[in-house]
Structure formats: C-alpha cells, structure tokens
C-alpha positions, -999 to 999 in steps of 0.1 A, spaced: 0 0 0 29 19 13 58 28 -12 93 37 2 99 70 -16 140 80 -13 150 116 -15 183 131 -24 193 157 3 225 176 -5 248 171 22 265 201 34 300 181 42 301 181 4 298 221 3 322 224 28 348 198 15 343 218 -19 353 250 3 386 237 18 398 221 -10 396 253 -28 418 267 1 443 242 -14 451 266 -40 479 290 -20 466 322 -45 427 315 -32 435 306 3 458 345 0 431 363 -16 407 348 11 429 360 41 433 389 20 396 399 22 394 386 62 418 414 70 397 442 52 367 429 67 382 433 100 398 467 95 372 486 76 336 468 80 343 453 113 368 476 134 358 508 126 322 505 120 314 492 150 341 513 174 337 548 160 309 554 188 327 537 216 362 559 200 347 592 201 321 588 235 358 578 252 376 605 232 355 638 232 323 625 256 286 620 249 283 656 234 304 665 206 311 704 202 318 712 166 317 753 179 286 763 156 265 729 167 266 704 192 258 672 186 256 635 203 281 609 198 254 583 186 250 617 159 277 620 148 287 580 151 255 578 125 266 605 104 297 587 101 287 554 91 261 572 70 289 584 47 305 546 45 269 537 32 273 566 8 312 558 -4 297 519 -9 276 536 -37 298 567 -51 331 555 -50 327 519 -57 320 525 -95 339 557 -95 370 532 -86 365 508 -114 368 538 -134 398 549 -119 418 517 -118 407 511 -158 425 542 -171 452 547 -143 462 512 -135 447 489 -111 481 486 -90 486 524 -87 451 528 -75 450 502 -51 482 512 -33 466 550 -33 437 535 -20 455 514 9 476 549 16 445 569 18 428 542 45 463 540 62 469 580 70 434 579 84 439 551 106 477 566 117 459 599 121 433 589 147 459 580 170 474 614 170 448 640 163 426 651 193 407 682 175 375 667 168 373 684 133 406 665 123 395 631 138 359 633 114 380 639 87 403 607 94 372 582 98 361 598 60 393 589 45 391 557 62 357 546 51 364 562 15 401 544 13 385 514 24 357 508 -1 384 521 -30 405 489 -10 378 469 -16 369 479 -47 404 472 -61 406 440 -44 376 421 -60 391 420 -98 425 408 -82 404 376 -75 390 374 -110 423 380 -126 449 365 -102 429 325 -97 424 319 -134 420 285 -129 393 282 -110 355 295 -116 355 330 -112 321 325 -90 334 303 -63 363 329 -58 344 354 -52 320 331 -28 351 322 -10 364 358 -7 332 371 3 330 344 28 362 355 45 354 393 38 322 383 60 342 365 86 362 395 91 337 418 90 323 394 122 353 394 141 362 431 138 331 444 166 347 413 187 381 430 187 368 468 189 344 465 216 351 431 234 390 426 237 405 459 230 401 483 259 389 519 242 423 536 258 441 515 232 416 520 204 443 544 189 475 523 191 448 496 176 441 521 147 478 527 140 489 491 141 459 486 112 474 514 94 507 495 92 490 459 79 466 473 55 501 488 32 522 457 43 489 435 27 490 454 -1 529 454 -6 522 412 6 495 411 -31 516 432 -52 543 408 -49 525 375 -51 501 389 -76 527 414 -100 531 396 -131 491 386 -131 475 422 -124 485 456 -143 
C-alpha cells in the first residue's frame, strides 16, 4: 500500500569539503585571508568602534563650535557616509583603476585608509578626527573595490564564482570578528595604538599582493 519514496538531500559536508579544497590553491587561500583582514579593519573595526572611540575620546556631546551634537549623531553621520562611499566610489573606482592602472590605485587607496587610521591615534581636534574616519571609510571601499578584480584575474583556474564566494565568505568572517576585537577585547584607551597598528598591515597586505600577484594584475 505503502511505497518507500527516497529523496536526495544535499549534504552540506560536500559544500564544505568543496570549500577547503579550494583553500588548497595558496593564491585562493591569500586572496581569502586577504579579504578577512579588510573585513576586519574597515567593515568590522571601525564601524562598529567609532561610537565607543569618540564617546571615550570627546564624551557623549560633541562640540563642533557652531553645533553640538551626540556621539550616537555623529557616530551615524559617520557610518552614513560609508553607506554613501559603498555607492559613489565603488563605481567611480573601477573607473579609476581602468585608465590609471589597477596597481597604482589600489596602493593610493591602501595609503589613503592608512593615513586615516595613523591619524586617529594622534589627532585630538574633533574636526581632524571626522576627517580621518572619512578617508578611512572612503580608502576602504576604493581597497575593496580594487581587491575584488585581483580575485577574478589573479585564480584563473578556477571558476570565477566560487572565488568570489570564497572571498566574500572570509570578507564576511572578518567583518564578524572586527566588533569582537573593537568592543570586546580591545580596551577603548588603546583603540588608537589599535588604529595605527591597522594602518601599518593594510600597506604591508598590499605590498604582501603586489608581490605575489605582480606579473598577473596591471
């Protein structure tokens, strides 16, 4: 009366034995930590700590002389431009890198996100410190932006698709871990010296691809 129907269920061990052996390949598993370490920095870090950075820094009102605002303000007014780069600079950098070179453009970029992060730990005008988180967020997406063909062009023998899966996977992962840091295991007095040791890996990364990656990207 009764049949015995089977049905194929996908396993996800298959998925993730897929994932790792991709991580085989030394260029993917690179590009993956690559894309961990900008999630961290920009989309982790900074996001989430900007509030916690200025409320320790300047208190829970912010006098910009004209106006005063709240730290949760200008915290959202902050992230609010991030938002806004995402969307203006991201195809404004794919312009860029096509008629300047993609190498010369992501170094500027990494340059532009480092002297924001170094700056934070030395500036203490409020003004100055604004400024820093915008060159941060803006030299981050242009990072990112950069970044993303380097996994197209760099892994050519593997589908295009699952290299971006994987890189987006440990962009995610970073982007994850970086509140963890910020808020959790960093104390705020040492936010800065944080900020400043970023500054230093995000150009040594970038120095880390150009070398690995030189004779693959232009």
């Amino acid at each position: 009366m009764f049949r015995n129907v089977s049905v194929d269920i996908p396993m996800k061990n298959d998925s993730m034995k897929d994932f790792f052996s991709k991580l085989k390949n030394l260029d993917v598993l690179f590009l993956g930590f690559s894309g961990l370490a900008i999630g961290i920095v920009v989309a982790g870090l900074m996001s989430a700590s900007i509030g916690h950075y200025l409320r320790t820094k300047f208190g829970i009102e912010l006098d910009f002389k004209l106006l005063t605002l709240s730290v949760t303000t200008v915290a959202g007014l902050l992230l609010g431009f991030r938002g806004l780069a995402d969307v203006v600079l991201a195809p404004l950098g794919g312009f860029v890198s096509d008629k300047f070179g993609r190498i010369k453009v992501l170094f500027i970029s990494a340059l532009i996100a480092s002297l924001g992060l170094l700056s934070l730990g030395f500036f203490d005008d409020l003004f100055m410190v604004c400024f820093a988180f915008l060159l941060v967020f803006g030299g981050g997406v242009m990072l990112s932006v950069q970044l993303l063909p380097v996994v197209s062009l760099a892994v050519e023998r593997e589908s295009h698709s699952e290299m971006f899966s994987i890189y987006n996977t440990f962009n995610d992962v970073g982007s994850a871990l970086g509140p963890l840091i910020g808020l959790s295991l960093i104390p705020a007095t040492f936010l800065p010296a944080l900020y400043q040791l970023c500054s230093v890996f995000l150009v040594l990364l970038v120095g880390l691809i150009f070398l690995r990656f030189r004779n693959k990207i232009n």
